[in-house]
Structure formats: C-alpha cells, structure tokens
C-alpha positions as CSV (number, residue, x, y, z in Angstrom):
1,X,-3.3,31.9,5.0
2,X,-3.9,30.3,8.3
3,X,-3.2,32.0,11.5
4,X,-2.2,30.8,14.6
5,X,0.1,33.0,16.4
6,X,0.0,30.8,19.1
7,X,1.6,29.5,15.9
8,X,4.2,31.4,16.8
9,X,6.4,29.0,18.0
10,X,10.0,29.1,19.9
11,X,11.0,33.2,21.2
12,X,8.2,35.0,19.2
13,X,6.2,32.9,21.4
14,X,4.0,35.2,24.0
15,X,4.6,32.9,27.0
16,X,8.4,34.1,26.7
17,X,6.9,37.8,27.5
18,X,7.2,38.8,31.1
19,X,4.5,38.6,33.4
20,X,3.0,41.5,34.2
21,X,-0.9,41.9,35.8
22,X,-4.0,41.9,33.1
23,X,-5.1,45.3,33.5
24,X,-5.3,48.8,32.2
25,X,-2.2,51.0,32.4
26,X,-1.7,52.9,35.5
27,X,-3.1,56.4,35.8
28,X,-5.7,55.0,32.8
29,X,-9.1,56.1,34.9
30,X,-10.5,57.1,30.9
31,X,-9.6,53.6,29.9
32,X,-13.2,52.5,28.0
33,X,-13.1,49.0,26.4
34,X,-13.6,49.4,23.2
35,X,-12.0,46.7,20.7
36,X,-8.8,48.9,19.6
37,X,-8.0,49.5,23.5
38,X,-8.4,46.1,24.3
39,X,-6.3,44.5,21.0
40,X,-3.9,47.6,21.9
41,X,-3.4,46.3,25.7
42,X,-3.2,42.9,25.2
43,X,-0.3,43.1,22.6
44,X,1.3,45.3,25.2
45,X,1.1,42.4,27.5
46,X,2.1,39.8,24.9
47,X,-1.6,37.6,24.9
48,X,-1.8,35.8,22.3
49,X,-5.8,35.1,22.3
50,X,-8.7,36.9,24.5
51,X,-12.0,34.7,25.1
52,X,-14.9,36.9,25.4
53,X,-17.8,35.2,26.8
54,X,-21.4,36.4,28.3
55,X,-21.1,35.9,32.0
56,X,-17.5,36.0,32.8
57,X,-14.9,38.6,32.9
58,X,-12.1,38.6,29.9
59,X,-9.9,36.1,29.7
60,X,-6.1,36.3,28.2
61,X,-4.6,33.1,27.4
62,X,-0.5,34.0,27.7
63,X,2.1,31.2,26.8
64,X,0.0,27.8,27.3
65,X,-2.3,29.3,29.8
66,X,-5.5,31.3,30.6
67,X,-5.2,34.2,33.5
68,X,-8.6,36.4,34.3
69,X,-8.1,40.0,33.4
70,X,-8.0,42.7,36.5
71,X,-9.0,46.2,37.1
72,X,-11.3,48.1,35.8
73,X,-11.9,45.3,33.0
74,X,-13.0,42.4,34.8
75,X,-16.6,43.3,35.1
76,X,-18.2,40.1,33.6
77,X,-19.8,41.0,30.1
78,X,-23.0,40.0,27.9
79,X,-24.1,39.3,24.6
80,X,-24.7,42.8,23.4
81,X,-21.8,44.1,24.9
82,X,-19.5,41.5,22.9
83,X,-21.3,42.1,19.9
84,X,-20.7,46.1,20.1
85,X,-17.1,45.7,20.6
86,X,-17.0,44.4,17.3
87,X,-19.7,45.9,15.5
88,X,-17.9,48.2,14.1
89,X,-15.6,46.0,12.1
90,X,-19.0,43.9,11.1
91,X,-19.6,44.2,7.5
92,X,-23.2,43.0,6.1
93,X,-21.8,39.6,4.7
94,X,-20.6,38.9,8.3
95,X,-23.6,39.5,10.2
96,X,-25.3,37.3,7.2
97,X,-22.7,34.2,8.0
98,X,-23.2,34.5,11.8
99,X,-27.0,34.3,11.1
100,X,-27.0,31.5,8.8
101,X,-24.1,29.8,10.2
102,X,-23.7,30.6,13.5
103,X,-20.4,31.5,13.2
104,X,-18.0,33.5,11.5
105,X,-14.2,34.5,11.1
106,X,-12.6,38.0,10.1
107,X,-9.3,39.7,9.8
108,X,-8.7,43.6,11.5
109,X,-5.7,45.6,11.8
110,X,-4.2,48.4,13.8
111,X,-1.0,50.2,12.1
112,X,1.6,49.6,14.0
113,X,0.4,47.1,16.2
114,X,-0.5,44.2,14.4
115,X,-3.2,42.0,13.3
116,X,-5.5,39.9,14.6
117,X,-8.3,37.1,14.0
118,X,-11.8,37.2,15.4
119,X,-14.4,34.7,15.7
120,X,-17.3,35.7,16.1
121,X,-20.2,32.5,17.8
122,X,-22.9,31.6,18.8
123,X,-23.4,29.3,21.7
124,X,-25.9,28.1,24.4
125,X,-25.0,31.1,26.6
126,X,-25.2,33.9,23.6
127,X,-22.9,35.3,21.3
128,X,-19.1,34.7,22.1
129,X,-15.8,35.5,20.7
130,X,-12.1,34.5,20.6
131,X,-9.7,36.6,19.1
132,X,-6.1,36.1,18.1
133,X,-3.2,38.0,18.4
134,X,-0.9,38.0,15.4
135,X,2.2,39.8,14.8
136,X,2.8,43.0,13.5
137,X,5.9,41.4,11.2
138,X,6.2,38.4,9.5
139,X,9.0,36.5,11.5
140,X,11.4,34.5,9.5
141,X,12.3,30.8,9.1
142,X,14.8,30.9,11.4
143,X,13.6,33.0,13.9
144,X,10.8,29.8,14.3
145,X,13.3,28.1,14.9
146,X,12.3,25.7,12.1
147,X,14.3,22.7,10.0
148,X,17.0,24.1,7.7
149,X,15.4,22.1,5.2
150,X,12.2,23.7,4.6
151,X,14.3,26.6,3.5
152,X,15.4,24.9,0.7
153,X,12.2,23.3,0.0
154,X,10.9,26.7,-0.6
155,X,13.0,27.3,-3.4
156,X,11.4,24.8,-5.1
157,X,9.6,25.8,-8.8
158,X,6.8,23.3,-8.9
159,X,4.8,20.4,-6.9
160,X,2.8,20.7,-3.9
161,X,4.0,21.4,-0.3
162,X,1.8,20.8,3.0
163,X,2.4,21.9,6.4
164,X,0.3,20.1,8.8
165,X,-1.1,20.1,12.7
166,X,-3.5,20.6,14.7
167,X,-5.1,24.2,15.4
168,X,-2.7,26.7,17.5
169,X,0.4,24.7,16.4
170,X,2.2,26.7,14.1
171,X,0.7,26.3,10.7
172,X,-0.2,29.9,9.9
173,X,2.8,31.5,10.9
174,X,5.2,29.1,9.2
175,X,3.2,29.4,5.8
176,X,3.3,33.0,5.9
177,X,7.4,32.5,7.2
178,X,8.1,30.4,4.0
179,X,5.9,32.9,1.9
180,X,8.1,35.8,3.1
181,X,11.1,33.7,2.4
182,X,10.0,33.4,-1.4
183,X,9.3,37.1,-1.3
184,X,12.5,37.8,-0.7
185,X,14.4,35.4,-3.0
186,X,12.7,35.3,-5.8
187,X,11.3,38.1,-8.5
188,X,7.6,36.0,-9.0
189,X,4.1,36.3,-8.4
190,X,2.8,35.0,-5.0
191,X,-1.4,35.0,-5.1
192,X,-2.8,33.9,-1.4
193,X,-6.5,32.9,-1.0
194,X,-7.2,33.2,2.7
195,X,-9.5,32.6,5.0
196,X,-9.0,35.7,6.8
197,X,-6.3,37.3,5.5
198,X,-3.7,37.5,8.9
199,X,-0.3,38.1,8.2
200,X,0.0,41.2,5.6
201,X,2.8,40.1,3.1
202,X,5.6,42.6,1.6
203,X,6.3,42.4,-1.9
204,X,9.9,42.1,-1.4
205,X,11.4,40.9,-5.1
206,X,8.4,39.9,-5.4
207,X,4.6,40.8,-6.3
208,X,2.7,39.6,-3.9
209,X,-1.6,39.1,-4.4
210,X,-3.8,38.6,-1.0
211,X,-7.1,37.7,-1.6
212,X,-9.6,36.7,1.2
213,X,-12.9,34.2,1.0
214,X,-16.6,36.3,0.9
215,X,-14.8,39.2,0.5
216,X,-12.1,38.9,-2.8
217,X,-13.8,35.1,-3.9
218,X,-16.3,32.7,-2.5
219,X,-14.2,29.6,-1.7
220,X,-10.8,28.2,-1.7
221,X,-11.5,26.2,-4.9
222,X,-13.1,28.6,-6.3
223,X,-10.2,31.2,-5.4
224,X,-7.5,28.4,-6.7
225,X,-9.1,28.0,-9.8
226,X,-9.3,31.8,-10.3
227,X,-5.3,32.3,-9.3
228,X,-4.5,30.3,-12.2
229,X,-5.3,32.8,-14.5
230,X,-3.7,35.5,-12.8
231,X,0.3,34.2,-13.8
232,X,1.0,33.0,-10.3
233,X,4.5,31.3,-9.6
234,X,3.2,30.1,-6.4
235,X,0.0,29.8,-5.1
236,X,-1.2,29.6,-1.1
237,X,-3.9,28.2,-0.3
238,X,-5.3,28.8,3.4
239,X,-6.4,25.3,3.7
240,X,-7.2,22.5,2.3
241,X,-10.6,21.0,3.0
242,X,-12.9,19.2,0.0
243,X,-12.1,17.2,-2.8
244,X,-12.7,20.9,-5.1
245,X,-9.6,22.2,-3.6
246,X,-7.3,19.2,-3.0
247,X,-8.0,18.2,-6.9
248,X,-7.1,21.9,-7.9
249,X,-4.4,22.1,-5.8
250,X,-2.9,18.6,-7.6
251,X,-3.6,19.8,-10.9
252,X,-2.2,23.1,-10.5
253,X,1.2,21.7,-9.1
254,X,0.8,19.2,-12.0
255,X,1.1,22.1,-14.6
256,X,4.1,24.1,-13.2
257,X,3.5,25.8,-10.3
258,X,4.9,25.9,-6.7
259,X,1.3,25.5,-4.1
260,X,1.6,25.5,-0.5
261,X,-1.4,24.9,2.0
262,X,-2.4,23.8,5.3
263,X,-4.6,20.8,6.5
264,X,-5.5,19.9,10.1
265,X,-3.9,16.5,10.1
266,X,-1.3,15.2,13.0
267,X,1.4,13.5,11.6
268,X,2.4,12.8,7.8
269,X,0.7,9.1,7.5
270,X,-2.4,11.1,8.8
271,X,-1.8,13.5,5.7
272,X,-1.0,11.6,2.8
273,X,-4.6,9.1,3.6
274,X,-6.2,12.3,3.9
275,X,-5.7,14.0,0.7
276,X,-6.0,10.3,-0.7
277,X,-9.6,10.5,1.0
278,X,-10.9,12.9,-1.2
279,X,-11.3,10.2,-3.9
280,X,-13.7,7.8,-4.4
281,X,-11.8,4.1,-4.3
282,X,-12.0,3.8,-8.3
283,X,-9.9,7.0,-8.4
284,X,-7.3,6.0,-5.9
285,X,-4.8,4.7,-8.8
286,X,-4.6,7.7,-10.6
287,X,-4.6,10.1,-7.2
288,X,-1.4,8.1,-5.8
289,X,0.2,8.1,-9.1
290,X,-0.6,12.1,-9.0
291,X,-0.1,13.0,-5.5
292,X,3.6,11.0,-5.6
293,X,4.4,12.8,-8.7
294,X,3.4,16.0,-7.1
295,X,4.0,16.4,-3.5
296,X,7.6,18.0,-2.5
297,X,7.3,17.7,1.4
298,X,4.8,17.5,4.4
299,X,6.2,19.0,7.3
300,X,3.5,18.6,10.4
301,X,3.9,20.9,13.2
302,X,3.8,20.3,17.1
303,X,4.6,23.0,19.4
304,X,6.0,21.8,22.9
305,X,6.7,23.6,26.1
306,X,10.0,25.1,26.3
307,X,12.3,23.7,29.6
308,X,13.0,27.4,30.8
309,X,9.5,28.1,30.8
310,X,9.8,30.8,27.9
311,X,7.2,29.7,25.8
312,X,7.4,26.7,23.1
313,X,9.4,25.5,20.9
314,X,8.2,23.5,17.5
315,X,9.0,19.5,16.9
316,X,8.3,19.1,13.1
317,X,7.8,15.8,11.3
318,X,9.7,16.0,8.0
319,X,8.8,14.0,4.7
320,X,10.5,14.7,1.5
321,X,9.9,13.1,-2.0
322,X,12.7,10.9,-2.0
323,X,12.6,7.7,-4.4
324,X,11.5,5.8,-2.3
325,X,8.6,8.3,-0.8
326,X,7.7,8.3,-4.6
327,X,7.2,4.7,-4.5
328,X,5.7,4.2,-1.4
329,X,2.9,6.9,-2.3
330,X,1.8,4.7,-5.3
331,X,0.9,1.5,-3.4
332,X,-1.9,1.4,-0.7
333,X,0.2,-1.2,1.4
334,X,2.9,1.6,1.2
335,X,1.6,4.1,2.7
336,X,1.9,2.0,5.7
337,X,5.6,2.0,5.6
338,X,6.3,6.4,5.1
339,X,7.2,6.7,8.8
340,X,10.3,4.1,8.9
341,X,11.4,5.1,5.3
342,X,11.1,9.1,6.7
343,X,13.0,8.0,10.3
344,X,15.6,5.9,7.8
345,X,15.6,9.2,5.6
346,X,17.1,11.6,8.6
347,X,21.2,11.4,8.1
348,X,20.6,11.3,3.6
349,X,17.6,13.3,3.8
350,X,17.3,16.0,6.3
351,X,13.8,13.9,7.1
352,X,12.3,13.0,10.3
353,X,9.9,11.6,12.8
354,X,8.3,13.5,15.9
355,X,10.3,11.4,18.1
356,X,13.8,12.2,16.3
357,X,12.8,15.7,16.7
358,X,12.2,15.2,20.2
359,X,15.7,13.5,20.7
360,X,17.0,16.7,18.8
361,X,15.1,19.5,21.3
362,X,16.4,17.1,24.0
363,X,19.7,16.6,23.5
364,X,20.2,20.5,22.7
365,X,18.6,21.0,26.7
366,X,15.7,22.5,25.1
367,X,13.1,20.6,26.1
368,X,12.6,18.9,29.5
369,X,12.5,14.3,29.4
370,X,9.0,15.1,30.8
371,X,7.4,16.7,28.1
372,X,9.6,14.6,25.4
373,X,7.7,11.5,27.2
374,X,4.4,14.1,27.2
375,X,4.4,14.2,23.3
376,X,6.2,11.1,21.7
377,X,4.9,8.2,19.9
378,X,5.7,5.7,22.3
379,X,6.7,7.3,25.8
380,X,8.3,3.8,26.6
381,X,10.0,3.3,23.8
382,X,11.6,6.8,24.0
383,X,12.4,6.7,27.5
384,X,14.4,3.3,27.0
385,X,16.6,4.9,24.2
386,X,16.8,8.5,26.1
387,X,18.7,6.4,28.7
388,X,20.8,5.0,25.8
389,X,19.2,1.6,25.9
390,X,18.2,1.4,22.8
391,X,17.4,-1.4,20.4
392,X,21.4,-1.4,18.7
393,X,20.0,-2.2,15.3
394,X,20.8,-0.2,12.4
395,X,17.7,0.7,11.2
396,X,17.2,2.7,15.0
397,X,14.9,5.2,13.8
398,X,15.4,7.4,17.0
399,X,19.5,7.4,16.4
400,X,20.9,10.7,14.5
401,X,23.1,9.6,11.6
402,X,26.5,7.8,13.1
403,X,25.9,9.2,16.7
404,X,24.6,7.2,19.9
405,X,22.1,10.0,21.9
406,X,23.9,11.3,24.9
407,X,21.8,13.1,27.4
C-alpha cells in the first residue's frame, strides 16, 4: 500500500505532538547514530520524516515544518555515512535498483515502535535519504477523521474504489484505514501488492496476504494479475500507474471482486481522464462504458492546517456511482460536468466538492477562513458565500442540503 503518514491526517497527526528540542535524551553521552537510535528518537519526538543529506545536519520535518536536529547529532553528515546507516537493511536487489536507477524505496520495522519508509537517492551532492515515519497501529476510519461514507463504501463486494492526492496527503494511511476496516467486518481474503509494504495488517476476521514489489512480485500488474489466482475478495493495489495495471485493475473489479488503489491525481475530474488516459482514443468507448460500470467512488485527499495549530485535518472530495455519475462517465462531454453533479449529489448522496468540505471544517471551527481561502477552488467565490452572500440559486453547490452557512 502507499504510505504517507504525514498521511496521517487530523490527531494522529505529528504536528499535534508537543514540542520538545531535536536531540538525544538527557544523560545519553553513549548515544551513537545508528538507524534504530535515530527511527527510535524521532518517533519519541513524533517526526514524521528525517531528510538526511551530505553536507548538512539532520533534519526533522514535525507537523508542516522542518526544524534542524541539536546536540550531539547535528554534526553535518556525508555520503558514506548515510549509506552506512542504512546498509544494514540493504539487500542486494536494493543496491542493484539504486545503481541502475538511481533510486530506490524500502520498508523496515522496529517491534514495538513502528514502521517506516526509506528512500534511498542519488543526487548532485551524493547519496541522500528521506525516511518516513509510520505508525506502529493502523488507525481507524474515524480516528482520521474521515467521511462516514467511505465506511460504507468499504462494505462494498465488487467494483473499483480510488483514493486520490498528491504525495504526503493521506493516501496510504486511509487505504490501509479502510483495509483494517474490511479486516474486521468481514471473514474474506485481502491480498496487498505494495510498493514497500508500510502498514503491517491484522488478520482480524479476515486472512490477510501482504506481498511487496522486487521482493514477493516484479510489478503491480504483474502482482494483480497473480492475486487473482490466489481467491482474493479484495485486492489492494499500492498504486496505480500504466495502462498493465489500470486494465487489470478494471477487469478484476469486472469479474467480482472489491479493488482499491491509489493514484497521484488532485481532484476527481483529474482522476477519472486519468485512468481514461491509459487508452488509446479508439478504446475510449469501451473504457467509459467499463470504468462507469466499475468504479464505486473516488475520494481525493487534501490535508489542511488545523486552526489550533495541532496538526491537520483532511478535506476529501467525494464521488460516488450514482445514476447519473454512471452516465456522465460514458460520454466524453460528461466528464466535464462530474463536479456540479458530485456538489448537487451532497444532501441525496453523502458526495462532495473540496470547497463543501471546506465549508464543513469551517463551520465546525476547525479550520481557520485563511486557509479555507488558502486551498479552495475559487478563493473569491468562497469568500463571498462564507460571508453568506452567496449566489441564492438552488443548484448553490457550496450550500449543505436545506441550510444557509452560518459562520
């Protein structure tokens, strides 16, 4: 699955932790950096990623931003240093990919602590690395602070499901939210193909398979193609990338099964043309008349700075396969018109927009005007209407069902 624990949005998020100085515990004058140490301190000082880079000290990004560590670990470090805190974790298909790619990504975990996500570069100053801080336990649905809705779009049997943003927005953390949440309704087989594996998944009621890419299977398609011979009920796929994946993905959701999966896209227009993308223009007929058949919900993730300064909180953009979705999916002039029929969808649906989720983190006094402004659509639009101007029309996309907004 993804990652992203800065994914994690709303309390679990690490700017809610106190501040406390970057440095080595007090009366620590053994205190060697070694990659355990530091993974070990920084989750005791709730970072959620640690930028290691030849020439400069550490640095800890905590909440949405970056502080230099102090102490005894700010001595500025090198290429061979960085590359011998993680050696040991190094396997020889690693070292191949950072040769012949100049890059590559790996999953490590400490018992007890948690997990975490490396990435291992190169770059014009020598090798660098950013590491990511997930948590030790899979948080739930609701402690994300996440749209009832995509509860009950994870009971769902069949079809396809995408959760969308950019990177460090939530993705990772929600998928593995929602695959916990199966896990613990349902008695059915989850198979993951991830790119590292992140979050480690309980079984629950359920029988849950991990597999990772280069080390369980060679690529997401390849992965997909494999779960379906292994009697999945649901499938995750860590992302979805090339036209291999997105036409397994389809087919598999075609024949019966639940498949979630990521893609780096920023709003839910941005996602349908995207997967439509991945077909050449005499295929387009048959991939709208699939994907609409197919796809149960896009929900694209935007994390935004809390108003008491405790982290952030997520705004999610909410399609569902309604009717009229449906039919909007299988016409290329629909597609055009998704985000009024999703901010017309809100009160019938549970659907809806960025902005109507800002309204909603507004009016609940969880969000500051500023940021709203910061983030929406159309900052004068949304100002005009957060002062209850509004346009009065019935088809206000930025109204809540049968309510004016009151700030």
């Amino acid at each position: 699955m993804p990652s992203d624990p800065a994914d994690r949005p709303e309390d679990t998020d690490p700017g809610a932790m106190p501040e406390m100085p970057l440095a080595p515990p007090s009366g620590s004058g053994g205190f060697r950096l070694d990659l355990e140490s530091l993974l070990r301190l920084s989750v005791a000082h709730g970072v959620s990623d640690i930028h290691l880079k030849p020439g400069r000290p550490l640095v800890f990004r905590r909440g949405n931003s970056t502080e230099l560590a102090e102490g005894r670990i700010k001595e500025p470090l090198d290429s061979n240093r960085i590359l011998k805190l993680v050696e040991p974790i190094l396997a020889d298909h690693h070292r191949g990919l950072l040769d012949a790619r100049g890059g590559v990504d790996l999953g490590w975990g400490i018992e007890g602590v948690g997990r975490f996500r490396i990435n291992l570069f190169r770059s014009r100053v020598g090798i660098q690395a950013v590491i990511r801080v997930i948590p030790a336990h899979v948080p739930s649905l609701a402690d994300l602070s996440l749209p009832r809705v995509m509860a009950s779009m994870a009971a769902e049997r069949r079809g396809l499901i995408l959760v969308t943003g950019a990177a460090g927005q939530g993705k990772t953390t929600t998928l593995a939210a929602i695959a916990d949440h199966i896990a613990r309704q349902r008695a059915c087989h989850i198979v993951t193909i991830e790119d590292p594996i992140e979050f480690v998944l309980e079984d629950h009621r359920s029988v849950v398979t991990q597999r990772e890419l280069l080390t369980d299977c060679s690529g997401f398609d390849q992965g997909l193609r494999a779960a379906l011979r292994q009697d999945p009920d649901v499938i995750i796929v860590g992302e979805m990338r090339d036209r291999e994946t997105a036409e397994t993905a389809l087919q598999a959701a075609e024949t019966g099964h639940l498949v979630l999966s990521t893609m780096h896209t920023v709003n839910v227009k941005e996602t349908v043309n995207r997967v439509l993308s991945f077909f050449t223009e005499r295929e387009q007929i048959h991939a709208r008349v699939m994907l609409s058949s197919v796809l149960r919900a896009v929900f694209s993730m935007r994390l935004v700075a809390r108003k008491d300064g405790r982290g952030r909180v997520p705004a999610v953009e909410v399609m569902l396969s309604t009717a009229r979705i449906r039919d909007l999916l299988k016409s290329e002039d629909g597609i055009d018109l998704v985000p009024d029929a999703v901010a017309q969808g809100q009160a019938q649906y549970g659907m809806q927009t960025f902005d109507q989720a800002l309204a909603a983190l507004l009016r609940e006094g969880r969000i500051s005007l500023e940021e709203a402004l910061a983030q929406c659509t159309n900052p004068a639009d949304f100002q005009l209407r957060a002062r209850g101007i509004g346009t009065g029309t019935d088809a206000d996309p930025f109204k809540p069902a049968d309510q004016v907004l009151k700030f």
